[in-house]
C-alpha positions as a Markdown table, in Angstrom:
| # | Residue | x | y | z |
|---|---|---|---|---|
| 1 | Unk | -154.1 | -150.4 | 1.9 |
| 2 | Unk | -154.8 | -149.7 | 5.4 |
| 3 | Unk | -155.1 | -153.6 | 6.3 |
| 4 | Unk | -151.7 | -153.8 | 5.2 |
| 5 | Unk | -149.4 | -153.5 | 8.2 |
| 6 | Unk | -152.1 | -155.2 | 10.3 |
| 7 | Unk | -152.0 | -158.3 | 8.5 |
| 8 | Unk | -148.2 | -157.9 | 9.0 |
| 9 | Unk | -148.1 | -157.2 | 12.3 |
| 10 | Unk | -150.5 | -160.4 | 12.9 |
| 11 | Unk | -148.6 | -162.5 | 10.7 |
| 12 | Unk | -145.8 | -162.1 | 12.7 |
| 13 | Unk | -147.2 | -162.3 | 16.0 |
| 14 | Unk | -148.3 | -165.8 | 15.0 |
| 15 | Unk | -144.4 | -166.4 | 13.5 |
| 16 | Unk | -143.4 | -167.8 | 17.2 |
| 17 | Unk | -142.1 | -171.2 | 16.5 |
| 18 | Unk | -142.6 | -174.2 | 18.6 |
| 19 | Unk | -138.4 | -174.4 | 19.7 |
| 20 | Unk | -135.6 | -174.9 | 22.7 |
| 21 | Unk | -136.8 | -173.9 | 26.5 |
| 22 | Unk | -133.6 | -171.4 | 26.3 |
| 23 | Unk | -134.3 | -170.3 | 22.3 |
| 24 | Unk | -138.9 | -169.6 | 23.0 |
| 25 | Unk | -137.8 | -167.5 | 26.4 |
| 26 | Unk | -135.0 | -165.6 | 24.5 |
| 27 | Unk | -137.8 | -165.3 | 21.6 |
| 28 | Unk | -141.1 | -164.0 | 24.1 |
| 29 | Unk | -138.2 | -161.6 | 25.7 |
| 30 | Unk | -137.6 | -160.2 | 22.4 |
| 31 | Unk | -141.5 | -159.8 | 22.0 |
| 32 | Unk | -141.9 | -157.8 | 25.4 |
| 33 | Unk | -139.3 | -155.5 | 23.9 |
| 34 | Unk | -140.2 | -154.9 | 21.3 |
| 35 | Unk | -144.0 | -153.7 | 22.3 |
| 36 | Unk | -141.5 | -151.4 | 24.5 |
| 37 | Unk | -140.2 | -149.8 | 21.7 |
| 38 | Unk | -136.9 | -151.0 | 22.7 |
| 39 | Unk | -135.4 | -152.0 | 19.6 |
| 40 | Unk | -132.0 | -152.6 | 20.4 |
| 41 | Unk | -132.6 | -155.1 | 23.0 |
| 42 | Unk | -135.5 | -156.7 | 20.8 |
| 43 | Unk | -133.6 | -157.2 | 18.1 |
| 44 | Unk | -130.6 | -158.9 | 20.4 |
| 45 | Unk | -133.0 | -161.4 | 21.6 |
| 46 | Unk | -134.7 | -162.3 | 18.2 |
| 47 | Unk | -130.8 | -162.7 | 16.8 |
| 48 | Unk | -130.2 | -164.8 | 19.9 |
| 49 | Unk | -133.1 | -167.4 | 19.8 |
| 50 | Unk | -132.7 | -167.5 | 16.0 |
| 51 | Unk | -128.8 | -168.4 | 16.8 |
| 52 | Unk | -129.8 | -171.6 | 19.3 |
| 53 | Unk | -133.0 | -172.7 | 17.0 |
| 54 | Unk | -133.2 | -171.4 | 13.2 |
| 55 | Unk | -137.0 | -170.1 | 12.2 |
| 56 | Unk | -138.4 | -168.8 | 9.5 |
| 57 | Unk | -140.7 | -167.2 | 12.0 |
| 58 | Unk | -137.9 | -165.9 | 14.1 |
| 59 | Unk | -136.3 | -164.5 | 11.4 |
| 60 | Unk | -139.9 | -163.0 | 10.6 |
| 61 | Unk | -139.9 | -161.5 | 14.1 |
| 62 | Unk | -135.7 | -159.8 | 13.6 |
| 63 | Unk | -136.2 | -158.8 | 10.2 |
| 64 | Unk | -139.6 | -156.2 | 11.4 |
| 65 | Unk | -137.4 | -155.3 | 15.1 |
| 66 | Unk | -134.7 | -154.4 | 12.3 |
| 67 | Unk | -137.0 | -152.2 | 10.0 |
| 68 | Unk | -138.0 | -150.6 | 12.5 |
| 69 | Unk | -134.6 | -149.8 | 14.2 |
| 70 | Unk | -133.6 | -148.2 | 10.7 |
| 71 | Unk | -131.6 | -151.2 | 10.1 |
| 72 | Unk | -133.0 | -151.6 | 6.4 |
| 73 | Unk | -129.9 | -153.8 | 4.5 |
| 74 | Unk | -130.2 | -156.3 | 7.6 |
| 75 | Unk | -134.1 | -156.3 | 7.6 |
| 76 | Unk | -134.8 | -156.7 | 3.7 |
| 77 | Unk | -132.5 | -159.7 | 3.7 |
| 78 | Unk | -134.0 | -161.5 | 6.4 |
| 79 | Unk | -137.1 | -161.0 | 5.0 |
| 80 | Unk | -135.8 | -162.8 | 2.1 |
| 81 | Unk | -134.7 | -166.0 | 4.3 |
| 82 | Unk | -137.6 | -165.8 | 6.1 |
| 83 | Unk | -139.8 | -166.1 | 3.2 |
| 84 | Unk | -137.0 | -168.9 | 2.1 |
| 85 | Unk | -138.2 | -170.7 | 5.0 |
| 86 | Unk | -141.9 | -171.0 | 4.9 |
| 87 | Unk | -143.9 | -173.4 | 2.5 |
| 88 | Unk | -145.0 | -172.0 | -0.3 |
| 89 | Unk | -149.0 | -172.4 | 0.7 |
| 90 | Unk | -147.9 | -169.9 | 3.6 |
| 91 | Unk | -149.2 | -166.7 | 3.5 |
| 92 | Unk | -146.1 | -165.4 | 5.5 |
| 93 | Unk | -144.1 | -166.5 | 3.2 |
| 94 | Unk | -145.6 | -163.4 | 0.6 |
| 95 | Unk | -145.6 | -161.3 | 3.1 |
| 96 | Unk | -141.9 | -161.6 | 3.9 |
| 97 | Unk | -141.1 | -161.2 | -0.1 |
| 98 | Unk | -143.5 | -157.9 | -0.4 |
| 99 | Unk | -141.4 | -156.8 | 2.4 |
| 100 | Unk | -138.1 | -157.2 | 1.1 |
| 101 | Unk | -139.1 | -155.4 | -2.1 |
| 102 | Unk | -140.5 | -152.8 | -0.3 |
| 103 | Unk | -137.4 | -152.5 | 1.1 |
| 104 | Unk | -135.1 | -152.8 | -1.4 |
| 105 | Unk | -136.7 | -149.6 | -2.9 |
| 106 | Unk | -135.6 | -147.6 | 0.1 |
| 107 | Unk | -132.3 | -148.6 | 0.1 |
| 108 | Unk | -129.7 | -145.8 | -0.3 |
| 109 | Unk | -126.5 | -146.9 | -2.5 |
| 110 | Unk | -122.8 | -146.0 | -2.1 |
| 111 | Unk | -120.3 | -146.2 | -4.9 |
| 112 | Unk | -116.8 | -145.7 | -3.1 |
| 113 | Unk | -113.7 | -145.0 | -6.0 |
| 114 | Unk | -110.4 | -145.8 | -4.3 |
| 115 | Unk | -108.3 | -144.9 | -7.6 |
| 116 | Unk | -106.5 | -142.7 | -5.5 |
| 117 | Unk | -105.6 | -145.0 | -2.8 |
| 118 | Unk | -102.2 | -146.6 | -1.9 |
| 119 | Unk | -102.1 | -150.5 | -1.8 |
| 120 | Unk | -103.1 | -152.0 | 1.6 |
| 121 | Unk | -105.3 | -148.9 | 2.7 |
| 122 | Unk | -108.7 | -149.9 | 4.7 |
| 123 | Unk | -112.4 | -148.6 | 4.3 |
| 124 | Unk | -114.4 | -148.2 | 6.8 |
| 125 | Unk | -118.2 | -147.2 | 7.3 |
| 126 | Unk | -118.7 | -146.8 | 10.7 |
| 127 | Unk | -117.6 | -150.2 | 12.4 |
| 128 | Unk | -117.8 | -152.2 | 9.1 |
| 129 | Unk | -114.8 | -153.1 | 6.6 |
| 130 | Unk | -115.5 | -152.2 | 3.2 |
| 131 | Unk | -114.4 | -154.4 | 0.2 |
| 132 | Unk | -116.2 | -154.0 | -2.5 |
| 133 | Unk | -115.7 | -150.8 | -4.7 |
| 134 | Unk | -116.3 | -148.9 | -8.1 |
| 135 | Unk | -120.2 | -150.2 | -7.9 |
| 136 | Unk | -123.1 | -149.5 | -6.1 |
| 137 | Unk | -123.3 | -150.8 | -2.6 |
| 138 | Unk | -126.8 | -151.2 | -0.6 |
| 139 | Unk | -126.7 | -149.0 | 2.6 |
| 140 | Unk | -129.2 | -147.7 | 5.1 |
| 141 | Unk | -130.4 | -144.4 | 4.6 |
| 142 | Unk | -128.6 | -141.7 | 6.7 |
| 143 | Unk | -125.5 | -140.4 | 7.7 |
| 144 | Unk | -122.1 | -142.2 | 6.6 |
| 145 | Unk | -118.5 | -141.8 | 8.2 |
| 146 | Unk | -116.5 | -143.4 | 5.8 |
| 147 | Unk | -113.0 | -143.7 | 7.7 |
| 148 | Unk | -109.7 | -143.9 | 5.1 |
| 149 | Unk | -106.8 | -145.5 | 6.9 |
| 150 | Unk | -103.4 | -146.1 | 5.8 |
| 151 | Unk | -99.9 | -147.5 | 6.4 |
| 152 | Unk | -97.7 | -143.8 | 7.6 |
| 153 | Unk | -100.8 | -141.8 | 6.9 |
| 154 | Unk | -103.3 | -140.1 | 8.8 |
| 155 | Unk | -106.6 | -141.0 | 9.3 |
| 156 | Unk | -109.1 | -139.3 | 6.3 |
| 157 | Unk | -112.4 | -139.0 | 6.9 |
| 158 | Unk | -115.2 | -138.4 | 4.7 |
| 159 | Unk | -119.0 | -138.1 | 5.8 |
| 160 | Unk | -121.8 | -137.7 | 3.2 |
| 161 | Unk | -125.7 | -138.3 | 3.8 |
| 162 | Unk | -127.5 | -140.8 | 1.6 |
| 163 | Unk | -131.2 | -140.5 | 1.0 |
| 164 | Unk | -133.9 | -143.2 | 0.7 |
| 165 | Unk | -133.7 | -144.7 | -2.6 |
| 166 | Unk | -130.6 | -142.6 | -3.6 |
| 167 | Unk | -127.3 | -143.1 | -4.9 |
| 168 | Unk | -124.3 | -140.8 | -4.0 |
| 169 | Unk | -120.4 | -141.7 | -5.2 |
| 170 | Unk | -117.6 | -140.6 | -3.4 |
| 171 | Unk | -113.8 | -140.3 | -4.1 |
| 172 | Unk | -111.6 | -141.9 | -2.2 |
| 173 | Unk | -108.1 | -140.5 | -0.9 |
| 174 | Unk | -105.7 | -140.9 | 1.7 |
| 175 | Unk | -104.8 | -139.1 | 4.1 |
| 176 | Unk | -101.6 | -136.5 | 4.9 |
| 177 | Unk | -98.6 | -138.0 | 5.7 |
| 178 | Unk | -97.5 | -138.7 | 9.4 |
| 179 | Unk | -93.7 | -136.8 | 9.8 |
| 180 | Unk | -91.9 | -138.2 | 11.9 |
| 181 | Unk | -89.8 | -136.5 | 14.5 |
| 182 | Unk | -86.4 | -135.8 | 14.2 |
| 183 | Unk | -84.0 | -138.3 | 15.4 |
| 184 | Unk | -82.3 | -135.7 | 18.3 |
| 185 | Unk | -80.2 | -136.9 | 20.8 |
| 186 | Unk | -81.5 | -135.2 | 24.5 |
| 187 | Unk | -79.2 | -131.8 | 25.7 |
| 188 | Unk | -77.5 | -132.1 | 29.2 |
| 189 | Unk | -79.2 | -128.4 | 30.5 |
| 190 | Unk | -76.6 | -127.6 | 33.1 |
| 191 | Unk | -77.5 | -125.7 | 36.2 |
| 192 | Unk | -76.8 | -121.9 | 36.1 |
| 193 | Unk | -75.9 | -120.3 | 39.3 |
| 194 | Unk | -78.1 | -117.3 | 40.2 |
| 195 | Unk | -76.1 | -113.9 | 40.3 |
| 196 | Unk | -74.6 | -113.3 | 43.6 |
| 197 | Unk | -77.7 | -110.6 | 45.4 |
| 198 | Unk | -76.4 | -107.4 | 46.5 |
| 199 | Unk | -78.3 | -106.2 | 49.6 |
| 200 | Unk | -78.9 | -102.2 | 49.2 |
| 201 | Unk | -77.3 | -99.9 | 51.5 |
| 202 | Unk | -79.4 | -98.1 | 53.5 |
| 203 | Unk | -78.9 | -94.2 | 53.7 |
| 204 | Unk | -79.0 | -92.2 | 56.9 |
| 205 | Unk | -81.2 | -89.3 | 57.2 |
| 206 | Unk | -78.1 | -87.1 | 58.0 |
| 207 | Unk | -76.4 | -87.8 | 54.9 |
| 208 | Unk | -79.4 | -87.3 | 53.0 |
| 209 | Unk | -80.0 | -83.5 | 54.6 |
| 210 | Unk | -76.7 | -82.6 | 53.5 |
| 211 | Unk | -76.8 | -83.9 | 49.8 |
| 212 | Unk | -80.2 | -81.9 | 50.0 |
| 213 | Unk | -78.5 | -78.6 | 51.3 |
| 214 | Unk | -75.3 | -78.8 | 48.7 |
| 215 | Unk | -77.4 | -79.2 | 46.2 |
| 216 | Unk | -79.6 | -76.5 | 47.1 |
| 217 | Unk | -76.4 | -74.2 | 47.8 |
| 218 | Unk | -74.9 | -75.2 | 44.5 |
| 219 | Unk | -78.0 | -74.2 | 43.0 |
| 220 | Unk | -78.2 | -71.3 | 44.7 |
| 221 | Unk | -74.3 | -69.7 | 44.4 |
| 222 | Unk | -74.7 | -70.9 | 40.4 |
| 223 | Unk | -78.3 | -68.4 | 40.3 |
| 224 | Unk | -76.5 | -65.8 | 42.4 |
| 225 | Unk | -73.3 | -65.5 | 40.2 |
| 226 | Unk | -75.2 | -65.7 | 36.7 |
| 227 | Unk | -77.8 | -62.5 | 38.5 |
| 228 | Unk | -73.9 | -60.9 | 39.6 |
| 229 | Unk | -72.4 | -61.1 | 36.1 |
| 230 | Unk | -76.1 | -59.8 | 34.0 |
| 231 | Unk | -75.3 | -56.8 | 37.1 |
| 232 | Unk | -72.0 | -56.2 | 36.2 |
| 233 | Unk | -73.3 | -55.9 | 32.2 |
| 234 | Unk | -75.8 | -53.4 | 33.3 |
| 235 | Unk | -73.3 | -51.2 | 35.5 |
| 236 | Unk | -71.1 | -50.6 | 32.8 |
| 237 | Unk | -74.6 | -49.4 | 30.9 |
| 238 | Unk | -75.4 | -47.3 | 33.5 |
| 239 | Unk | -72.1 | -45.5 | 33.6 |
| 240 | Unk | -72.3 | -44.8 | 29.6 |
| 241 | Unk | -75.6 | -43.5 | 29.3 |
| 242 | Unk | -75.5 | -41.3 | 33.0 |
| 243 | Unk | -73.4 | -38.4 | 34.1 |
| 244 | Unk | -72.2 | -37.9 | 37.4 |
| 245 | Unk | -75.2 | -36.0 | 38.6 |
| 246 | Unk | -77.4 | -38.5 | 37.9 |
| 247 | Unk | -78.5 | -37.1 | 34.4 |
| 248 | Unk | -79.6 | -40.2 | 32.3 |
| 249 | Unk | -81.2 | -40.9 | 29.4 |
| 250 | Unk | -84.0 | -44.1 | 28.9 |
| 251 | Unk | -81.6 | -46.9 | 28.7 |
| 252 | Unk | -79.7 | -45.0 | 31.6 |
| 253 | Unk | -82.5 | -44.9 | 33.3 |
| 254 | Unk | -83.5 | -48.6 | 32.3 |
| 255 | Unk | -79.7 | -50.2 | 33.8 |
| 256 | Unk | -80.2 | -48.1 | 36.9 |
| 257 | Unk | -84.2 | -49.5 | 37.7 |
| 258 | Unk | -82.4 | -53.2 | 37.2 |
| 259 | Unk | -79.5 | -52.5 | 39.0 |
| 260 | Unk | -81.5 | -51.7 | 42.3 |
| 261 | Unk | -82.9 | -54.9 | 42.6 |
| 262 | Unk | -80.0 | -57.1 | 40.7 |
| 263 | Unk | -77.2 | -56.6 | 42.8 |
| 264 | Unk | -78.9 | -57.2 | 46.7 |
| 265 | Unk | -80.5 | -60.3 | 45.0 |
| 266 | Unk | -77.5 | -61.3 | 43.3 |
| 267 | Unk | -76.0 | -60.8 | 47.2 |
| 268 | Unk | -78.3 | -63.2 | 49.0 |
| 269 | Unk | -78.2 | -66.0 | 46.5 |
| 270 | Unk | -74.4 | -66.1 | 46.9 |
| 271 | Unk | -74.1 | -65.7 | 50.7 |
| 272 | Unk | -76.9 | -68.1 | 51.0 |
| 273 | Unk | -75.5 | -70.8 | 48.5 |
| 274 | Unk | -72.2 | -70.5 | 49.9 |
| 275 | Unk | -73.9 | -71.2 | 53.3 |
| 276 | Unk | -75.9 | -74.0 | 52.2 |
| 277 | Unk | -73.5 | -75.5 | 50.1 |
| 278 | Unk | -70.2 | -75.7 | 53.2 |
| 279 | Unk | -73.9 | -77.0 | 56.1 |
| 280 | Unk | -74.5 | -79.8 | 53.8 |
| 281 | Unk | -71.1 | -80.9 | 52.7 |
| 282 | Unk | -70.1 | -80.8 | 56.8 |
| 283 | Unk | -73.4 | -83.1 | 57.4 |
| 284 | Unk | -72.6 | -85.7 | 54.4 |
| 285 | Unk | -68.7 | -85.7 | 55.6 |
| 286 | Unk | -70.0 | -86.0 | 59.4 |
| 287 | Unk | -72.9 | -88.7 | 59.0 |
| 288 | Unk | -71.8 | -92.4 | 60.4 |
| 289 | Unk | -71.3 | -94.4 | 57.1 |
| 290 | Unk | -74.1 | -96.5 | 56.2 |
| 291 | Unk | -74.3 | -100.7 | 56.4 |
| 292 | Unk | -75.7 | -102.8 | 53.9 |
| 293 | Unk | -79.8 | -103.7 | 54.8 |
| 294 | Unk | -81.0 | -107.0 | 55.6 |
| 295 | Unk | -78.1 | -108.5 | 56.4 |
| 296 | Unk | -77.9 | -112.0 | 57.1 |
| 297 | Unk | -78.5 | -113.2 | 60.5 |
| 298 | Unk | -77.7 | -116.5 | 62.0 |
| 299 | Unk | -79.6 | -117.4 | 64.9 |
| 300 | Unk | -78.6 | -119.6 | 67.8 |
| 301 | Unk | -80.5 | -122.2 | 69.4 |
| 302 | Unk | -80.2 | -123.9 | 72.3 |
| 303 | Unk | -81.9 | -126.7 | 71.0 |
């Protein structure tokens, strides 16, 4: 079992047919990169040389760049017309077939329903264009992006993962509807002139004293005349409860404690709001009037 994949690889080293100057440089090209592990670029040449001058042996050489690259549909069938292409007494020629049923036992399947599908929708796996449907498709093992597109549709994607040797079914559907936009003819925006500005007014300190000193004074005569009227209350106690020599009984004696203190309190508030009050409404009446801030300037030049 272990001779196996040597006999292979020598079978196709010695698969380099005798061909075309241009076709045997494309094919030794494809050689070197391949022993590079380049498979891409391997695989391009083999294609290539195969293209100018058909080989069984060149297809020999693509069909093993192609297993390797994971490219398993491609590779199994050009095993298959590579072992179409030897004579039968060719030992190649049974290596290429054991090959291609190797192969085709790895082979994942893919059994896309488009029941669901408008007319005219396309499939696609990756780059390729589906057409066949409702049976079992050979694919290479891996990951799928099966792509649904359709006439005023979006796109619908579907991605599934299909083992080696396995088969996996998937349900087809378009996608959402595209909406269109609505058919709106463009609005005219007109221009909106700003608000005319209004530049503050600046206030002088001197009006601002006397607003300070009326309201203080207001303030003031207000505390002095509510202390004057409670006084008043508690004179007219006093004189109920007292005699005239001073003979007077606890809530006599109560008005008169308050009264002592009420009524030369009561005194300064009002001669001191009253003062207040007539300073600061001479200093708000006096004060220059004030001129609107930051007005505009236009400057002269001379040049």
């Amino acid at each position: 079992m272990h001779l196996r994949p040597l006999l292979v690889a020598a079978f196709v080293l010695a698969s380099a047919p005798a061909f075309g100057d241009d076709a045997e440089t494309l094919f030794r090209e494809g050689r070197k990169a391949l022993e590079a592990g380049d498979y891409a670029v391997a695989c391009g040449k083999f294609a290539e040389s195969q293209r100018l001058e058909p080989a069984p042996g060149t297809l020999l050489n693509l069909a093993g760049c192609e297993e390797r690259a994971g490219k398993l549909v491609a590779s199994a069938e050009h095993y298959r017309l590579a072992a179409a292409g030897f004579p039968k007494q060719d030992s190649r020629r049974a290596v290429a077939i054991d090959k291609a049923t190797t192969l085709d036992k790895r082979l994942g399947h893919l059994v896309l329903h488009k029941k669901s599908l408008p007319d005219g929708a396309r499939v696609r796996d990756g780059e390729a264009l589906m057409t066949t449907f409702e049976v079992p498709v050979s694919v290479d093992p891996g990951t799928h992006a099966i792509v649904v597109e359709a006439e005023g549709r979006a796109p619908r994607a579907f991605e599934t993962v299909v083992a080696e040797g396995a088969t996996v079914e998937v349900e087809l559907a378009a996608g959402a509807p595209k909406v269109a936009p609505p058919d709106r003819k463009p609005e005219l925006a007109l221009p909106v002139p700003p608000p005319p500005s209004k530049s503050p007014r600046s206030t002088s300190p001197r009006r601002t004293l006397g607003l300070v000193g009326a309201g203080v004074g207001a303030a003031a005569l207000i505390t002095g005349g509510v202390i004057g009227v409670v006084a008043l209350g508690r004179g007219g106690t006093y004189r109920d409860h007292c005699d005239g020599q001073n003979m007077c009984d606890s809530e006599g004696f109560d008005a008169a404690s308050d009264l002592r203190w009420m009524s030369p309190v009561s005194t300064v508030f009002v001669v001191g709001g009253a003062a207040l009050l007539a300073g600061g409404l001479v200093l708000w009446l006096t004060a220059p009037k004030s001129a609107p801030s930051g007005a505009a300037f236009d400057p002269v030049y001379r040049f």
